[in-house]
C-alpha positions as CSV (number, residue, x, y, z in Angstrom):
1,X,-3.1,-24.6,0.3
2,X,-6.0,-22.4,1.8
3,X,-8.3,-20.9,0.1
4,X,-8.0,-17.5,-2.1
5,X,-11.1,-16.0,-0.2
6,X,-11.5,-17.1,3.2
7,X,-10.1,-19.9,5.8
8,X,-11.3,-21.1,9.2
9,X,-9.2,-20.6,12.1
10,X,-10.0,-21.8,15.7
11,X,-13.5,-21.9,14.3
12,X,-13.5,-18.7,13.3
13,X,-13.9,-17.4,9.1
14,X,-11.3,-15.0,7.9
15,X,-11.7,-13.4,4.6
16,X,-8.6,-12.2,2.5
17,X,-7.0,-9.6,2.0
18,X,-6.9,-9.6,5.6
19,X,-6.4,-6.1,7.4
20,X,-4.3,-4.7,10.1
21,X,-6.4,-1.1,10.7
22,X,-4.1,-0.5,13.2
23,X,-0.7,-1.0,14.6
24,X,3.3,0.7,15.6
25,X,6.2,-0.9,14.6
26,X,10.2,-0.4,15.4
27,X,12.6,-2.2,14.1
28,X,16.9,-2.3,13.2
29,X,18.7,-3.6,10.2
30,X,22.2,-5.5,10.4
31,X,24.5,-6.7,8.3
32,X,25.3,-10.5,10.1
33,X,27.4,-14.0,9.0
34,X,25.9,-15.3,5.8
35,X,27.2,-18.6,7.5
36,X,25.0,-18.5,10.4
37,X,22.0,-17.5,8.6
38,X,22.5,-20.5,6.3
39,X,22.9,-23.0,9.0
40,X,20.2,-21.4,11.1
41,X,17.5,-22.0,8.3
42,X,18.7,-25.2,7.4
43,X,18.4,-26.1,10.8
44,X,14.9,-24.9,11.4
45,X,11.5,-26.6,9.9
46,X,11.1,-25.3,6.8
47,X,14.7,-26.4,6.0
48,X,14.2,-29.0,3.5
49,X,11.2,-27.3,1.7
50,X,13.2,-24.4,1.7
51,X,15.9,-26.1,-0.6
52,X,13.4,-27.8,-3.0
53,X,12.6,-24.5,-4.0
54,X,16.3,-23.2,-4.4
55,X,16.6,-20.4,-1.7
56,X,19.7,-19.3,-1.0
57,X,20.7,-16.8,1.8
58,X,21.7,-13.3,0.1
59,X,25.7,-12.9,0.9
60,X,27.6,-9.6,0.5
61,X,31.3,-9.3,0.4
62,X,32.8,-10.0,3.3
63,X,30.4,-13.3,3.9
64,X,27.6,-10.4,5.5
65,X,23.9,-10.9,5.1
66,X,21.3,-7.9,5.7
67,X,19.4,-9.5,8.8
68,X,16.2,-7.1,10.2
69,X,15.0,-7.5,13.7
70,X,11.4,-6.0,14.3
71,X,8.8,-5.4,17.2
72,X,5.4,-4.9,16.2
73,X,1.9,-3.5,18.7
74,X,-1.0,-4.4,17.2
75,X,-3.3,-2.5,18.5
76,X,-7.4,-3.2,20.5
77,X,-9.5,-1.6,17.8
78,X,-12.2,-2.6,16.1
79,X,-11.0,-4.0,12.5
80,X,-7.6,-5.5,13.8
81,X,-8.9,-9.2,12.6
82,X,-6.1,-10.9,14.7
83,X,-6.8,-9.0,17.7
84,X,-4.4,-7.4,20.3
85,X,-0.7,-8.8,20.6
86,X,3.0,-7.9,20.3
87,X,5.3,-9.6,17.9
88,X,8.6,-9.7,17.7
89,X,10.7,-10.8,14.5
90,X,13.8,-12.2,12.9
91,X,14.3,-12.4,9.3
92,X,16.8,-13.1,6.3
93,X,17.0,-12.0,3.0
94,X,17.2,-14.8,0.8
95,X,17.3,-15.3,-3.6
96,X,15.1,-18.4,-5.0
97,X,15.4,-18.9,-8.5
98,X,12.5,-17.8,-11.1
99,X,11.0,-15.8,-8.1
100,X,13.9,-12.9,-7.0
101,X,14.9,-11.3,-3.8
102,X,12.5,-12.3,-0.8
103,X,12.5,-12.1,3.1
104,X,12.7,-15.5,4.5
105,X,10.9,-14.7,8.5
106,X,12.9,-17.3,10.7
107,X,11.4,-16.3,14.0
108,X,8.2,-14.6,14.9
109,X,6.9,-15.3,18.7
110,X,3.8,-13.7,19.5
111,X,2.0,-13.4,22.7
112,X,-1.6,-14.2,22.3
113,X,-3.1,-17.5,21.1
114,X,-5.8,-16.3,18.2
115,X,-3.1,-14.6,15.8
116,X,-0.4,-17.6,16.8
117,X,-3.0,-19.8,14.9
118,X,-3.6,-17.9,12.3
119,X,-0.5,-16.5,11.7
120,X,0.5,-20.6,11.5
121,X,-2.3,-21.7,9.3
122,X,-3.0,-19.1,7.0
123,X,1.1,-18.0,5.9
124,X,3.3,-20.7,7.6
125,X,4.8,-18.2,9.6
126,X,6.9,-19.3,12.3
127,X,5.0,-17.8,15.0
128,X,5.4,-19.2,19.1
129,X,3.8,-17.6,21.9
130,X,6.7,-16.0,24.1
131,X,6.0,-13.3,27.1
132,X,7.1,-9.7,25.3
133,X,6.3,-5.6,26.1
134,X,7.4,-2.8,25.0
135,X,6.4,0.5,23.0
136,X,6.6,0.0,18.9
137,X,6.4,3.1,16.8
138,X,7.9,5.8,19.5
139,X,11.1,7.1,18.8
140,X,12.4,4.7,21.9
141,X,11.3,1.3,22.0
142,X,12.4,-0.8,24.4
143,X,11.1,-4.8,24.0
144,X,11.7,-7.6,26.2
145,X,10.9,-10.6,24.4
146,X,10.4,-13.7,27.5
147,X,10.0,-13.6,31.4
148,X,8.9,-10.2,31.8
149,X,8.4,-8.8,34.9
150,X,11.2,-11.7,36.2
151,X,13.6,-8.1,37.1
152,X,15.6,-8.9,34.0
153,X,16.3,-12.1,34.0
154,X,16.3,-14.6,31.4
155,X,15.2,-12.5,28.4
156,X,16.2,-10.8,25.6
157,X,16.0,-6.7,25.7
158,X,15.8,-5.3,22.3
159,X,16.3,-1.1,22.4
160,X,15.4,0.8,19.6
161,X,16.5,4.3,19.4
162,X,15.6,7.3,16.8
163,X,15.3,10.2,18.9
164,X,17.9,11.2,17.0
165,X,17.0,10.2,13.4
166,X,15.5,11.8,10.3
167,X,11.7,12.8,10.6
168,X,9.9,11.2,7.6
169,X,7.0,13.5,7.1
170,X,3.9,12.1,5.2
171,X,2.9,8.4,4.6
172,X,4.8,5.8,2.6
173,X,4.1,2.9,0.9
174,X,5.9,-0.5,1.9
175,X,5.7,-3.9,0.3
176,X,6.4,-7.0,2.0
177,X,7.5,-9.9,0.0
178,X,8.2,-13.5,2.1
179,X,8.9,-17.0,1.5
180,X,8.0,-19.1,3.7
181,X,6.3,-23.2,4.1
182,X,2.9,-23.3,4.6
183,X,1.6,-27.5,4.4
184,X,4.8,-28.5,3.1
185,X,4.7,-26.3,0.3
186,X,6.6,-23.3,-0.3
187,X,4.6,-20.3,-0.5
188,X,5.1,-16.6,-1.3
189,X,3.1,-14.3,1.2
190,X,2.9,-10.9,0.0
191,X,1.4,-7.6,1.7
192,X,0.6,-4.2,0.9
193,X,1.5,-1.8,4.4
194,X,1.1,2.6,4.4
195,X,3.3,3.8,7.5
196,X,3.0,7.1,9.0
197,X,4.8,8.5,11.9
198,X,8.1,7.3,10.9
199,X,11.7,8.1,11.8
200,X,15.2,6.7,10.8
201,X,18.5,6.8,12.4
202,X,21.1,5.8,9.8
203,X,24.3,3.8,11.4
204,X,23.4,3.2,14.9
205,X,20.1,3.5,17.2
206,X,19.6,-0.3,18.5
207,X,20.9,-2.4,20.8
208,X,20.1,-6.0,22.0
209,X,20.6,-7.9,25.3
210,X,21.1,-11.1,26.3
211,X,20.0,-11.3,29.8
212,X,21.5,-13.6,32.3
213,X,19.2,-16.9,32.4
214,X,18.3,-16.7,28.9
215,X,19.3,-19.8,27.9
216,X,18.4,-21.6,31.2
217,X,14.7,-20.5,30.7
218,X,11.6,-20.7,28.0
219,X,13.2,-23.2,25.2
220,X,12.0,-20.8,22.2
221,X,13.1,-17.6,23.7
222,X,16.6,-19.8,24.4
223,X,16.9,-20.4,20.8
224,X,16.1,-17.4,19.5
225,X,18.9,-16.2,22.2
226,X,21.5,-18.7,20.4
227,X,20.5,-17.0,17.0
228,X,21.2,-13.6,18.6
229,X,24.6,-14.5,19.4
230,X,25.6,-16.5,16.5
231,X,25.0,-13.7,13.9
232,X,26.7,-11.5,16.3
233,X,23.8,-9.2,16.5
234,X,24.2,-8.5,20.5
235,X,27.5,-7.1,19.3
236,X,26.9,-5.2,15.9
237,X,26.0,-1.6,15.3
238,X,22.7,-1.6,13.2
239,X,23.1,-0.3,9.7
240,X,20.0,1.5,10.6
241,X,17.0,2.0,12.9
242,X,13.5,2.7,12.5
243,X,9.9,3.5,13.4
244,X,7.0,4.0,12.5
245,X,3.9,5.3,14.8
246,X,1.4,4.0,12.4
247,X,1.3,1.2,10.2
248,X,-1.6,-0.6,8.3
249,X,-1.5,-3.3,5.6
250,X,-3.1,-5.7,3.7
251,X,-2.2,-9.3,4.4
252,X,-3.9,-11.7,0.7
253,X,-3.6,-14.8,0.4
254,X,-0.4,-16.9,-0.3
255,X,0.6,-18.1,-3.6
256,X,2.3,-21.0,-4.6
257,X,6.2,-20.5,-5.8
258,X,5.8,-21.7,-9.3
């Protein structure tokens, strides 16, 4: 378990609670098969850990599970402790006894090395380095998570739409409450975020692409490709879309699930 204050990554001391000053983020909500989120997880790492401490993926009638797909710009300003970099994300809801209702991340590729470490060593997130652009935070987003600049090939396109959503005026208060494994040991990784900036287009407003190659190509990118089209999301219509322009947060230390 790191330590409540402060831990060394790639030589470098980083104190808790650690900030992000400055950052965008877009993202979608869908409703996919409770199934495939089950056998994704128990396929993945943090698998067996995972069902030590009793998480189970939420499931809604039907056999549906809320799945959120994000895109995060962190942005090159002083203060941004991880630096720089674009991440993309896949998570799950999922219930563990004693503890409630938490997001379970599943995939988080990143594109530089200093916050793939850290993001590793200091949560357990699930972070890989992929190739990714786009514009998180403006009303259209459009990501490309692997071989960009390869003229669309072998990739996976992820358009986020709310030019024609709600304006929410005024800043708002978000929590973010995860499980995830951190040195074989569950962990809870909470954060404190105030978005700004932010619109939301209820029923509709993203759309993701599977681009020829895409399981030919980068191995991570290929799995996260499979995920994609297992839960169907390359085919659903979001329950909703969002962004926000600005986001900051407040990332503490991990706590054991007890």
């Amino acid at each position: 378990m790191v330590s409540l204050t402060s831990q060394v990554v790639a030589g470098r001391e980083i104190t808790f609670p650690v900030p992000v000053v400055s950052a965008s983020i877009s993202g979608a909500a869908f409703l996919g098969r409770a199934a495939v989120a089950r056998r994704l997880i128990a396929g993945g790492a943090q698998s067996a850990v995972l069902d030590t401490a009793g998480a189970e993926v939420v499931s809604l009638p039907g056999g549906r599970t809320p799945v959120v797909v994000i895109h995060v710009r962190y942005h090159d300003v002083p203060g941004n402790v991880l630096g720089a970099y674009h991440e993309v994300g896949l998570a799950f809801q999922v219930k563990v006894p004693g503890v409630g209702t938490r997001v379970h991340i599943h995939e988080l590729p990143v594109d530089q090395d200093f916050t793939l470490a850290a993001g590793n060593e200091l949560w357990g997130f699930p972070k890989w380095k992929g190739d990714m652009v786009g514009t998180a935070g403006g009303a259209l987003d459009d990501a490309r998570l692997g071989a960009v600049g390869s003229g669309g090939t072998a990739g996976i396109d992820i358009r986020l739409d709310t030019r024609r959503g709600i304006p929410l005026p005024g800043k708002h208060s978000l929590g973010m409450n995860c499980i995830q494994v951190l040195n074989g040991e569950p962990v809870l990784v909470g954060a404190k975020a105030t978005v700004s900036g932010g619109r939301i287009r209820p029923a509709g407003g993203a759309k993701i692409t599977l681009a020829s190659g895409v399981d030919d190509g980068d191995a991570n990118v290929a799995r996260t490709a499979e995920a994609v089209r297992e839960l169907g999301l390359d085919r659903a219509r979001a329950l909703a879309s969002f962004s926000f322009e600005n986001f900051t947060a407040q990332f503490p230390a991990p706590a054991p699930v007890r």
